[in-house]
N, C-alpha and C positions, 0 to 999 in steps of 0.2 A: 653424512647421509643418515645416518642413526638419530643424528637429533632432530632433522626433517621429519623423520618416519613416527616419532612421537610426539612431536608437535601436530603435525596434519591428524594424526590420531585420535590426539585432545578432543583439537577444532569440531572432528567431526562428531564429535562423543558429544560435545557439549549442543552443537547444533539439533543434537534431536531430542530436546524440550521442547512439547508444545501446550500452548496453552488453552484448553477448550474455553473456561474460563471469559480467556479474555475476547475471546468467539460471542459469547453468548450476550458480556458489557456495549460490544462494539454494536451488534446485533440491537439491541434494546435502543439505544445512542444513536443509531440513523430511525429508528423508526419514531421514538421522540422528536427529531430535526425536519424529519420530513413533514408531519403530523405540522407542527408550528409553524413552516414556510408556506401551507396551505391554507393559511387562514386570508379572507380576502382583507385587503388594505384601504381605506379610503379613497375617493376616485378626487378627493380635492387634494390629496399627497402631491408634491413636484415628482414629474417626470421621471426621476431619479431613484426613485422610492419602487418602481415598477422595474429598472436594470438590476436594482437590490436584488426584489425576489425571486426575480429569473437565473439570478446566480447564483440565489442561496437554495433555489429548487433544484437545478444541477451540480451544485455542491453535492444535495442530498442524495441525488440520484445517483452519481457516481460511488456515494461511500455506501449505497444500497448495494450497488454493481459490484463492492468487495467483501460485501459483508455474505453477500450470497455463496460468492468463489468460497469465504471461509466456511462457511456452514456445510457448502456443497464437499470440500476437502474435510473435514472431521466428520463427515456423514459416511465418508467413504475411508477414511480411520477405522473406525467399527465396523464396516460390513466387511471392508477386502484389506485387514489391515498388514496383512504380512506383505501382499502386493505393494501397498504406497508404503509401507516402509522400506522394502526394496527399492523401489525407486526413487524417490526421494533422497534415501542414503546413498546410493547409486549416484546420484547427480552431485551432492554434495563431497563426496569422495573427489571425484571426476575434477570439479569445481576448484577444491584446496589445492588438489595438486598442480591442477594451470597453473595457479597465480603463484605456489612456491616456486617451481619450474621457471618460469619467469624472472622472476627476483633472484635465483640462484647463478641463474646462466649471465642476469647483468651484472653481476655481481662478480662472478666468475672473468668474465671477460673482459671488465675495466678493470683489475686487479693484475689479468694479462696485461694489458695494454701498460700502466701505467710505471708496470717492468721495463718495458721494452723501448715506447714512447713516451712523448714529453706528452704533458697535462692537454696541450692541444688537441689529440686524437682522441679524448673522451670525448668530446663533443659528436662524434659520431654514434647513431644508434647501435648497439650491439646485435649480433645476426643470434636470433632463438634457435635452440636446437632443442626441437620435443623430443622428450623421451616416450616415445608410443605405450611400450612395453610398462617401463613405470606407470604411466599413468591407468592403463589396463588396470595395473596390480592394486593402486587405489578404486575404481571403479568399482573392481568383484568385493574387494575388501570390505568396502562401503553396503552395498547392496546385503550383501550374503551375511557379513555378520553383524554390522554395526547396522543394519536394520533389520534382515528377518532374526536372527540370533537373540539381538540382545532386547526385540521386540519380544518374544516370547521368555525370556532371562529373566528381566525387570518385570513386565507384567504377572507372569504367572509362576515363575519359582520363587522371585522373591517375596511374593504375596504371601504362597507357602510356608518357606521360611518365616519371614517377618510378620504377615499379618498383611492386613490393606488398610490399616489406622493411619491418618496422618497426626499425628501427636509427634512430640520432638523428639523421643526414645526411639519410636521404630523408624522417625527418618534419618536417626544419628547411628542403628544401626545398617539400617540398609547403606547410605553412604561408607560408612566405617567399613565396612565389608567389599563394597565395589571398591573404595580407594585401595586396601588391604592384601584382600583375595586376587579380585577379577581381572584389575588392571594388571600386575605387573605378574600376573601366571598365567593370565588368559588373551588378556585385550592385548596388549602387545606382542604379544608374541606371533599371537594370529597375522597380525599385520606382513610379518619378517618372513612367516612359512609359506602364507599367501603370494607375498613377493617373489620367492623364492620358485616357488609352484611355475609363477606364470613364467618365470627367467629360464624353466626348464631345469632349475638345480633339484635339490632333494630339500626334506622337508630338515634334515639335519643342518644342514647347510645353513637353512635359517634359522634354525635354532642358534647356532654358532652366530651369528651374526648379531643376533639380541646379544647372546650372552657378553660381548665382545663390548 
């Protein structure tokens, strides 16, 4: 259970890199593709030359239709950013913990099985048993610290601290210090108290629980 709890941890730490960036490439790259698919084609072209552009114009359109969501999601990064960090982490929490949940319980119960039955009774699906309450415990977790927290952590304390240069030095300390400091006195443990919270235990409880 312990090495679930910081594995999913990771995942979800590492899932909140985003890239404006590659927003802005993709952005410029349909409005290039679209621009070029509108050129008119000679009317002596085969037939075929006419299915081309109709496809490479809804190609366009379509990577228009995501480059918007993107622009429309990092627009809404800056204005209401604590909100879609919660939520988003919130989902992403929610999300890891299905799919370990999952893998754990098959995993679990063909291990059963293969005690007790011959190899034949694998070939049966194993019955999911959700853990409601875990999964809850990732959800808040997700939401509350690994997006509104460490939104405001990373953005503006570390800034403080370190500066807002990207040069190697202040990325090798900002990292240096999350790997160091944050994780393994702050970001974990949150996890284990949080857990602990929603299970009705105390916050000691989960303390014990990391330290273990």
């Amino acid at each position: 259970m312990k090495s679930t709890t910081v594995i999913l941890t990771c995942i979800i730490s590492v899932l909140q890199i985003h890239s404006i960036a590659a927003f802005s490439s993709s952005h410029a790259f349909g409005r290039i593709l679209s621009s070029s698919t509108s050129v008119p084609y000679p009317l002596s072209l085969p037939r075929i030359a006419s299915s081309t552009h109709l496809r490479l114009h809804a190609d366009s359109s379509i990577l228009d239709h995501g480059v918007t969501l993107s622009l429309a999601y990092t627009g809404s990064m800056v204005t209401n950013r604590y909100t879609v960090a919660f939520a988003v982490s919130a989902l992403k929490g929610w999300a890891a913990d299905l799919v370990a949940q999952k893998v754990e319980n098959k995993v679990a119960v063909e291990s059963s099985l293969s005690q007790e039955q011959d190899a034949l009774s694998l070939s049966s699906e194993p019955k999911f048993e959700f853990k409601y309450m875990r999964n809850l415990a990732f959800l808040i977790y997700g939401g509350l610290y690994q997006g509104i927290f460490q939104e405001y952590l990373y953005n503006e304390e570390f800034t403080h601290l370190f500066g807002a240069g990207s040069d190697i030095q202040t990325a090798l300390l900002k990292n240096g210090f999350n790997l160091l400091v944050i994780a393994p006195f702050l970001c974990l443990p949150m996890a284990y108290i949080i857990q602990a919270l929603v299970m009705n235990k105390t916050v000691a409880s989960g303390i014990e629980s990391y330290m273990e």
